[in-house]
C-alpha positions as CSV (number, residue, x, y, z in Angstrom):
1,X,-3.3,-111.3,70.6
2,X,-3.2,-110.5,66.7
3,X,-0.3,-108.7,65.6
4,X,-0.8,-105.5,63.4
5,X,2.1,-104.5,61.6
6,X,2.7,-100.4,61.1
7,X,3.3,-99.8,57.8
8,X,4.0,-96.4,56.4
9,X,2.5,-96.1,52.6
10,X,5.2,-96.3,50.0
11,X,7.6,-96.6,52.0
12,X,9.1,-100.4,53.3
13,X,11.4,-100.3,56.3
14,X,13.1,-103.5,55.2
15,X,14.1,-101.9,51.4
16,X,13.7,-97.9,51.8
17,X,15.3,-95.4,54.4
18,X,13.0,-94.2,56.2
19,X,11.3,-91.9,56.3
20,X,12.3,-91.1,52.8
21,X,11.0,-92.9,49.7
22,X,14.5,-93.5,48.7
23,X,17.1,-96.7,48.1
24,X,20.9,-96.6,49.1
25,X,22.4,-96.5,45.8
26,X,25.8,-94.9,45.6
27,X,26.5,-92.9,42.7
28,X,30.6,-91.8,42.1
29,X,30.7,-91.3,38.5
30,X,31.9,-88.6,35.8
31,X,28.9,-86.9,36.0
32,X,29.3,-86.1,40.0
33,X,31.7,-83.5,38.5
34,X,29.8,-81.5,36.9
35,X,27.3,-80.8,39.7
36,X,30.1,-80.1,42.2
37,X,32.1,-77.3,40.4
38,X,28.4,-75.9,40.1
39,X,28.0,-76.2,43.5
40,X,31.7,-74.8,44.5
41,X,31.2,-71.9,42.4
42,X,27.9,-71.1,43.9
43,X,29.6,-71.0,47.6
44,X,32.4,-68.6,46.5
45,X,30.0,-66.4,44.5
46,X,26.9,-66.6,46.3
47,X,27.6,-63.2,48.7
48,X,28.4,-61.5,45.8
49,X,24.8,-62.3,44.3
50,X,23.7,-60.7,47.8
51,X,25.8,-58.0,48.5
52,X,26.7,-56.5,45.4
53,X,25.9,-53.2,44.4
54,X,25.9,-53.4,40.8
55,X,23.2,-56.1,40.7
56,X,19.9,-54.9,40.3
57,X,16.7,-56.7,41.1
58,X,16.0,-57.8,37.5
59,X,19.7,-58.5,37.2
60,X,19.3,-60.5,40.7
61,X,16.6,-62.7,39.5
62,X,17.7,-63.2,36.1
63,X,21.2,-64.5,37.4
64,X,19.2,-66.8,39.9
65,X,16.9,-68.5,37.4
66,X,20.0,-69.1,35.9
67,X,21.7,-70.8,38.6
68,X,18.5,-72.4,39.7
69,X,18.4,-74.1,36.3
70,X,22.5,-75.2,36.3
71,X,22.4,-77.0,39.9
72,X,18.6,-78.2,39.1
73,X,19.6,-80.2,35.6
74,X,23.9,-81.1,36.9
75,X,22.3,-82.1,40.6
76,X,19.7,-84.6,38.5
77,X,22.6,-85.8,35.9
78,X,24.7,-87.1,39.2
79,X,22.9,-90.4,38.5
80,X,24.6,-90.3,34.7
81,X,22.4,-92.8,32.3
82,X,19.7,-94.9,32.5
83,X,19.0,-98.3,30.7
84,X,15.3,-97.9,30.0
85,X,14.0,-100.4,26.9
86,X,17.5,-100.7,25.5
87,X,18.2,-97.0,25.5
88,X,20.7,-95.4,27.5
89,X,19.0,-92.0,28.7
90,X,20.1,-89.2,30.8
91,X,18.7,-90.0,34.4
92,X,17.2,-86.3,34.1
93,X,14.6,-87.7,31.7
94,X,14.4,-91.0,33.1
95,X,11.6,-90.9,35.5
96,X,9.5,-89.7,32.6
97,X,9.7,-92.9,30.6
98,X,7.2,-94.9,33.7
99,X,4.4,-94.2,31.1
100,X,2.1,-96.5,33.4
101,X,3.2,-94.1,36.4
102,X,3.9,-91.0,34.8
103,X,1.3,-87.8,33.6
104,X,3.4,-88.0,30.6
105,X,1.4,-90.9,29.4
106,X,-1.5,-89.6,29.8
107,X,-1.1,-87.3,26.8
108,X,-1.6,-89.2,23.7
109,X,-5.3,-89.9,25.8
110,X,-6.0,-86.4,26.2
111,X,-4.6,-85.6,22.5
112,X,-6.7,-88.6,20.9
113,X,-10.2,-87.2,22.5
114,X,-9.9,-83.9,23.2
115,X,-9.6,-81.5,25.9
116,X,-13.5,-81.1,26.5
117,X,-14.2,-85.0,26.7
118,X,-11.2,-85.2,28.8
119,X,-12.3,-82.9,31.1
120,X,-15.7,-84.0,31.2
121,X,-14.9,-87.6,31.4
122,X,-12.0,-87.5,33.8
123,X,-13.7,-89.0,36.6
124,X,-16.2,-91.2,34.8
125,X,-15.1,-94.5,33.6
126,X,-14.6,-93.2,30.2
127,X,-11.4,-92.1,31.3
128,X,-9.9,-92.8,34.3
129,X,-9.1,-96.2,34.4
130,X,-7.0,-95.4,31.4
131,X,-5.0,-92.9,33.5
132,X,-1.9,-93.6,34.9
133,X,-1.2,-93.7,38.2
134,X,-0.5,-90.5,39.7
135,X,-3.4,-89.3,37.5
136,X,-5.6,-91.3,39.1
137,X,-4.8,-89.6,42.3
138,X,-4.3,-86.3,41.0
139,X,-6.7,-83.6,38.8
140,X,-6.3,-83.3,35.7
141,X,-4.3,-80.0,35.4
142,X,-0.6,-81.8,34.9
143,X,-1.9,-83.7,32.4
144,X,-3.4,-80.5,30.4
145,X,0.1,-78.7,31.2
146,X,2.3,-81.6,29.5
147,X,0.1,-82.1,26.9
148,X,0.1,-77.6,25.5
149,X,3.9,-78.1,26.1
150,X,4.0,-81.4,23.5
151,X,1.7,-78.9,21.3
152,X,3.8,-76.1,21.2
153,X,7.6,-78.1,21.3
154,X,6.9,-81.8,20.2
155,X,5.9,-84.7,22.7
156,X,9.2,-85.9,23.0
157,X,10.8,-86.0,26.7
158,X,13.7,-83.4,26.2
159,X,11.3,-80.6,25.9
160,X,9.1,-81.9,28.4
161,X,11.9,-82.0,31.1
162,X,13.2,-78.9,30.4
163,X,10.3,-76.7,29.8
164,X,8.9,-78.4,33.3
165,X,11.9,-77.0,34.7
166,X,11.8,-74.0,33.2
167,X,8.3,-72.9,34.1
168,X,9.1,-74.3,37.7
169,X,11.8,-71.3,38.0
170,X,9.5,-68.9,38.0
171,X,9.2,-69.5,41.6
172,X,11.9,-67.8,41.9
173,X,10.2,-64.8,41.9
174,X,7.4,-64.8,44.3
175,X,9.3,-65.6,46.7
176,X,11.9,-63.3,46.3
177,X,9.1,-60.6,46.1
178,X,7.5,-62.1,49.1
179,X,10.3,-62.4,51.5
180,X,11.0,-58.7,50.7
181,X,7.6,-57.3,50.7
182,X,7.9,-58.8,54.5
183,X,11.0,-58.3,55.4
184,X,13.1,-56.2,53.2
185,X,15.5,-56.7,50.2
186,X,18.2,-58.2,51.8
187,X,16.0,-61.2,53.2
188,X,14.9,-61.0,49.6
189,X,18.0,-61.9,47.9
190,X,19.2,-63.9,51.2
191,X,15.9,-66.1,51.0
192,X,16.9,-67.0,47.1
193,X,20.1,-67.7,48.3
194,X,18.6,-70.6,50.3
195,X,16.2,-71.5,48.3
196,X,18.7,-72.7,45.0
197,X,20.3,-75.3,47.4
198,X,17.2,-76.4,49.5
199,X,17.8,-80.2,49.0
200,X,14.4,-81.6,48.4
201,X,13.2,-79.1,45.7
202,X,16.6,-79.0,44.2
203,X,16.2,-82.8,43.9
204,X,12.9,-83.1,42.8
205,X,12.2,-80.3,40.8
206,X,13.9,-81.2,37.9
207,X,13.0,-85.0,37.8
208,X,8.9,-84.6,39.0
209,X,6.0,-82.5,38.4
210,X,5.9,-81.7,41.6
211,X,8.1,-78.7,39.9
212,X,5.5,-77.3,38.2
213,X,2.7,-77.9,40.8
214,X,4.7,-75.4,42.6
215,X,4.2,-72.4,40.8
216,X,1.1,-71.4,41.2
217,X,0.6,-72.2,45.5
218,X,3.8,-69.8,46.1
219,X,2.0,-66.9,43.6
220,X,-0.9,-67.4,45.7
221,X,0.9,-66.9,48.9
222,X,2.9,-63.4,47.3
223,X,-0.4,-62.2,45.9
224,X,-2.4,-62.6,49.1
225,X,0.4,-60.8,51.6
226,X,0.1,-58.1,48.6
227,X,-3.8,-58.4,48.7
228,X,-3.4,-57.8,53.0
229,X,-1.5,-54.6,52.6
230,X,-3.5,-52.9,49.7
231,X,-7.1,-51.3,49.3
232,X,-7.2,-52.9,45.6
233,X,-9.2,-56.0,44.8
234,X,-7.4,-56.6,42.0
235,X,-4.7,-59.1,43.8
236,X,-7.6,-61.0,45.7
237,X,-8.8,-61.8,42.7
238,X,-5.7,-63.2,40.9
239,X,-5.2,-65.4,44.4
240,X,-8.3,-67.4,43.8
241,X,-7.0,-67.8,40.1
242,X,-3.8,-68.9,41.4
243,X,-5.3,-70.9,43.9
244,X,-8.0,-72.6,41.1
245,X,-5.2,-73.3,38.9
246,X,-3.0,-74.8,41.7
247,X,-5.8,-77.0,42.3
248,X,-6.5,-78.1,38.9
249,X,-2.6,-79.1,39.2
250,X,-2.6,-80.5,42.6
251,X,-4.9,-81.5,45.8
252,X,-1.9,-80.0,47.8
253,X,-3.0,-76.7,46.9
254,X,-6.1,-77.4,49.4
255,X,-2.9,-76.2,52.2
256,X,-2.7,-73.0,50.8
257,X,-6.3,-72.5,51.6
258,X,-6.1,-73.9,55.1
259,X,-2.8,-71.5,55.6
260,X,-5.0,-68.2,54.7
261,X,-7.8,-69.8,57.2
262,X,-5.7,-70.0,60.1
263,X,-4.1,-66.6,59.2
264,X,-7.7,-65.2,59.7
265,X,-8.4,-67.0,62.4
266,X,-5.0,-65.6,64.2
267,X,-5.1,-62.5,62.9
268,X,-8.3,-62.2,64.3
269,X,-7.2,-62.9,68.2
270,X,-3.8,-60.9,67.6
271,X,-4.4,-58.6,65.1
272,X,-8.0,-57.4,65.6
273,X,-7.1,-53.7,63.4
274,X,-5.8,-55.7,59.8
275,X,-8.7,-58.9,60.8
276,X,-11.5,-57.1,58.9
277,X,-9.3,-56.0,55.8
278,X,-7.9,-59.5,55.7
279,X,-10.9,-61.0,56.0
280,X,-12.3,-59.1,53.0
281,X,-9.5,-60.1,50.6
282,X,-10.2,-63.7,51.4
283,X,-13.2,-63.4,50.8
284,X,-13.3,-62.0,47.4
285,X,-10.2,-64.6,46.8
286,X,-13.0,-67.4,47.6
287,X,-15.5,-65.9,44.8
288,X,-12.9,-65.8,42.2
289,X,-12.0,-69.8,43.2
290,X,-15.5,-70.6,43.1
291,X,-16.3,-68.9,40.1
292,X,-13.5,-70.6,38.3
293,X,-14.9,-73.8,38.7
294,X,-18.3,-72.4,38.0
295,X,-17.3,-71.7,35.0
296,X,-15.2,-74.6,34.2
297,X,-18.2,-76.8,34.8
298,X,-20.4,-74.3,32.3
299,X,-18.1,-74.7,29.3
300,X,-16.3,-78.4,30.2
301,X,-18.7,-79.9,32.7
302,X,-15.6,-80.9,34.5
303,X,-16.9,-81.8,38.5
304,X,-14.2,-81.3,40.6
305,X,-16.1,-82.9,43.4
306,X,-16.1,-86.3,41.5
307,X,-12.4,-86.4,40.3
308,X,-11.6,-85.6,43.8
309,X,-13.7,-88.4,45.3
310,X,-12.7,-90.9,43.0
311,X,-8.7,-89.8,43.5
312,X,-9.3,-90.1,47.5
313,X,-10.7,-93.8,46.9
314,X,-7.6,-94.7,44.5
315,X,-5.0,-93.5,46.5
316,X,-6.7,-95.7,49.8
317,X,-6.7,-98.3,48.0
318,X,-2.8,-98.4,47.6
319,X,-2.2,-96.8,50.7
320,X,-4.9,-97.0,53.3
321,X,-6.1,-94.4,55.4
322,X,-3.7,-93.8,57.3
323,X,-5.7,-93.9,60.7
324,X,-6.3,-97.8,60.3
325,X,-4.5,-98.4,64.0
326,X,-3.7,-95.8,66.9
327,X,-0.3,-97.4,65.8
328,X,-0.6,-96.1,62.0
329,X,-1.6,-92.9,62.9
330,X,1.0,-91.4,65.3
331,X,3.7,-93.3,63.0
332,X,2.7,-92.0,59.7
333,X,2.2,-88.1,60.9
334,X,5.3,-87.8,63.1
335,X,7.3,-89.8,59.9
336,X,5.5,-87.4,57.7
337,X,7.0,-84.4,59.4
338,X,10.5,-85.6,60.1
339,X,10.6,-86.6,56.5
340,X,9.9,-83.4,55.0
341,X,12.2,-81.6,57.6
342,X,15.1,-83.9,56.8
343,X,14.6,-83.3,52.8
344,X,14.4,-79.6,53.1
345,X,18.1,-80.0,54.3
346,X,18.8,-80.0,58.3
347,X,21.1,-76.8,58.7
348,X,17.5,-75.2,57.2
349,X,15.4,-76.8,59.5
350,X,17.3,-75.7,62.6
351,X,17.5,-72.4,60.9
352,X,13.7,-72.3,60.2
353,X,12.7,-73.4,63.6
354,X,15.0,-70.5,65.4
355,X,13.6,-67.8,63.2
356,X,10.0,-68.7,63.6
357,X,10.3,-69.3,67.7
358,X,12.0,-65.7,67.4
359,X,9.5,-64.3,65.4
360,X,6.3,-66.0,67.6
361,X,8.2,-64.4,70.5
362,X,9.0,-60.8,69.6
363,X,6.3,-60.4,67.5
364,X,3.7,-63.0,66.5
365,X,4.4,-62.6,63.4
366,X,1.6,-64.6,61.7
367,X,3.6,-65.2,58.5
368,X,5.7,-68.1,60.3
369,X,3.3,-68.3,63.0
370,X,0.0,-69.5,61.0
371,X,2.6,-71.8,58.8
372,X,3.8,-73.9,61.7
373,X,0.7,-74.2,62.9
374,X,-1.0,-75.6,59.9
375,X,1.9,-77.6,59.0
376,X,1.1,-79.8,62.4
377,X,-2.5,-79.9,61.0
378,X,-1.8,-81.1,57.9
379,X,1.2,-83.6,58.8
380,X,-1.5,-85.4,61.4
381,X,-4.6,-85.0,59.0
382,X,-3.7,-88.7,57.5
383,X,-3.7,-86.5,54.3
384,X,-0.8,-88.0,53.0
385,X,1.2,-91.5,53.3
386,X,4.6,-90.4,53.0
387,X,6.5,-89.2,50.4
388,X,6.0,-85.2,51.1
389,X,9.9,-84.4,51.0
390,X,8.6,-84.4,47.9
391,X,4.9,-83.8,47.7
392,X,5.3,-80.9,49.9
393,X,8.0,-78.8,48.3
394,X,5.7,-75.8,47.0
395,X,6.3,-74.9,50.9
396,X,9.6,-73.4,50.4
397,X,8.9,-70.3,51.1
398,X,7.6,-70.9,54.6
399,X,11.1,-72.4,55.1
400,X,13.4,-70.3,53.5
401,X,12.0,-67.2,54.6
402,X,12.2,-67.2,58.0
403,X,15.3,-69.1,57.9
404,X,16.7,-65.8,55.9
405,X,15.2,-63.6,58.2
406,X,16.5,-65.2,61.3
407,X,20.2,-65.3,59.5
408,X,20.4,-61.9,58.5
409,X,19.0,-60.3,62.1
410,X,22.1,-62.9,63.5
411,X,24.3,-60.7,61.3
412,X,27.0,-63.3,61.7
413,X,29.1,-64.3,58.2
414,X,29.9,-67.2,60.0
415,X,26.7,-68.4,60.5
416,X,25.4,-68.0,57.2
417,X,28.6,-69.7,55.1
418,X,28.0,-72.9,57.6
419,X,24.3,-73.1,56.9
420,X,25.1,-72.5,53.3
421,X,27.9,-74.8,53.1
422,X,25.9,-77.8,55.3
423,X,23.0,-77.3,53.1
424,X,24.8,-77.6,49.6
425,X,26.7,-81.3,51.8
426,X,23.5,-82.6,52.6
427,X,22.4,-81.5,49.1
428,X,25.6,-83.8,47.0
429,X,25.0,-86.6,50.2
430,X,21.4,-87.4,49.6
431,X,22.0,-87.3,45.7
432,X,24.8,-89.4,45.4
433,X,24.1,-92.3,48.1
434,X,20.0,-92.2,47.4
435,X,17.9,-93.3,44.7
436,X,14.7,-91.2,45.1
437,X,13.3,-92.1,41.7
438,X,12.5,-89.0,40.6
């Protein structure tokens, strides 16, 4: 009998705590303060940011990308300073400073040959075995991003951290316009609510580019429940932008197309009267993808096909498959899905999974309904090796939403301050007794 160990990517049972990719590391120092007043103050003014009358929408949003930005940066800071080549930095910059590791880099490359020989050459040997590592494995898109913001403020991390988090706020907004397109104001501004202490994006966004790679998946999502519910083309259109650009960022995007699939195909068997108009918008949202990278190829002869062919070989040769053993299989997709359920903070999950059981029952409402069902796809697809508390946080929405919804229809205070409250514990928990590195 030969003995196959299960082994789940990244992550080591005998150094990490699974499932997350993260080290005990306790972390009690000045800085903790900071991040907890922020915190304290959001729970005693956070119904006011719901409730009161006086704040408009653009009022609503502006406040919240201001909050997002204050817990984002003082969460990050909870790990103080860094020793990284005899220089103390803040630990908000710190993952940045992997060079090897990090898209950051990857932009003196890109600066010293050019964007159109980048492009052309990403997958070609040219270039990529000069890439760091999560360039090898991603497109070429984060790289471009870092490399206009180090155009326009300096290559020099400050700017890159906090213009990453910056441009990763914008989130805010789909959402909020999402959730209330779908559900009314209230779940609106109750959804953002959730969404600025969500652990996992609150912990990550402000240290990774999985930030950034965020953006553009969520628009997607608003524009194409806009696209559904309107005769004009013009929204279908910008989805397959959004959707090329969220591609040319990250292969995660590839979800967001799956999602709209399975919508159709639902829609389809319990929604036969919007099936026809929803299938049109996708379809023009596929033509505008397409022609994108039509396009691209004309004027860059970037092949998407290549880099992803050549990322897909990289990554399984750090990682595997992930279907190597019947073993491997069942234990990397049921660890992938409890780990991203634990990092988007458990008083969310349980809210989350109430809501979209409620919502399949009264209504089968396809928003929650197509998202659970291609989250189970995705988690056992061998897709990923772990690590998607992280990788997988563009799917906020899907989480705070119904979660909002389901809240708000409760119509108990009660309820709502305890999730709230739990959320923002499991938030100052994970960040002072883990090291996530990012």
């Amino acid at each position: 009998m030969v003995y196959v160990p299960i082994h789940l990517g990244a992550v080591k049972a005998n150094h990490h705590v699974p499932p997350l990719f993260a080290v005990p590391q306790m972390n009690l120092g000045f800085w903790l303060i900071p991040a907890f007043v922020i915190l304290t103050l959001f729970l005693l003014f956070w119904r006011k940011l719901v409730d009161h009358p006086r704040i408009s929408i653009a009022r609503f949003l502006t406040i919240s990308t201001g909050i997002f930005l204050l817990i984002s940066i003082s969460v990050a800071m909870i790990d103080g300073y860094k020793e990284v080549d005899g220089k103390r930095l803040p630990a908000l910059l710190e993952p940045y400073t992997r060079l090897s590791l990090e898209y950051y880099g990857d932009v003196p490359l890109l600066d010293k040959v050019g964007l159109y020989h980048f492009l052309k050459n990403y997958a070609k040997p040219d270039i990529f075995p000069k890439l760091s590592g999560h360039a090898q494995t991603h497109p070429p898109g984060s790289v471009i991003f870092l490399w206009a913001v180090s155009k326009i403020f300096g290559y020099n991390l400050i700017s890159t951290s906090l213009i990453s988090i910056l441009f990763t706020s914008i989130t805010i907004i789909p959402i909020y316009l999402l959730a209330k397109k779908l559900y009314g104001e209230k779940v609106g501004r109750l959804s953002i609510v959730l969404f600025l202490v969500m652990p996992n994006f609150v912990m990550f966004t402000s240290t990774s580019m999985d930030g950034p790679f965020s953006v553009f998946p969520i628009l997607s999502v608003y524009l194409f429940f806009k696209s559904v519910s309107s005769p004009h083309k013009i929204s279908a259109i910008c989805v397959g932008l959004c959707l090329s650009l969220g591609m040319l960022m990250t292969y995660s995007t590839v979800f967001i197309g799956l999602y709209f699939i399975i919508l159709v195909i639902l829609s389809f068997i319990v929604d036969r009267q919007r099936f026809r108009h929803v299938m049109k918008m996708l379809s023009i949202s596929l033509i505008s993808f397409i022609a994108f990278y039509v396009l691209l190829f004309v004027f860059t002869n970037f092949n998407p096909f290549e880099a992803v062919w050549v990322s897909i070989k990289k990554d399984e040769a750090g990682m595997g498959t992930g279907y190597e053993t019947v073993g491997r299989y069942v234990s990397l997709s049921i660890a992938n899905l409890f780990s991203f359920l634990i990092g988007v903070g458990v008083p969310l999950t349980v809210s989350w999974i109430y809501g979209t059981v409620k919502s399949i029952q009264e209504s089968w409402d396809l928003f929650p309904f197509s998202y659970l069902v291609t989250l189970i796809i995705i988690a056992f697809s061998t897709l990923y090796t772990m690590e998607v508390e992280r990788i997988w946080i563009f799917m906020a929405p899907f989480i705070v939403i119904p979660a909002a919804k389901y809240l708000h229809q409760r119509n108990n205070l009660s309820d709502l301050r305890w999730v709230i409250s739990l959320t923002v514990l499991q938030l100052l928990l994970f960040e002072v007794m883990l090291y996530t590195y990012w």
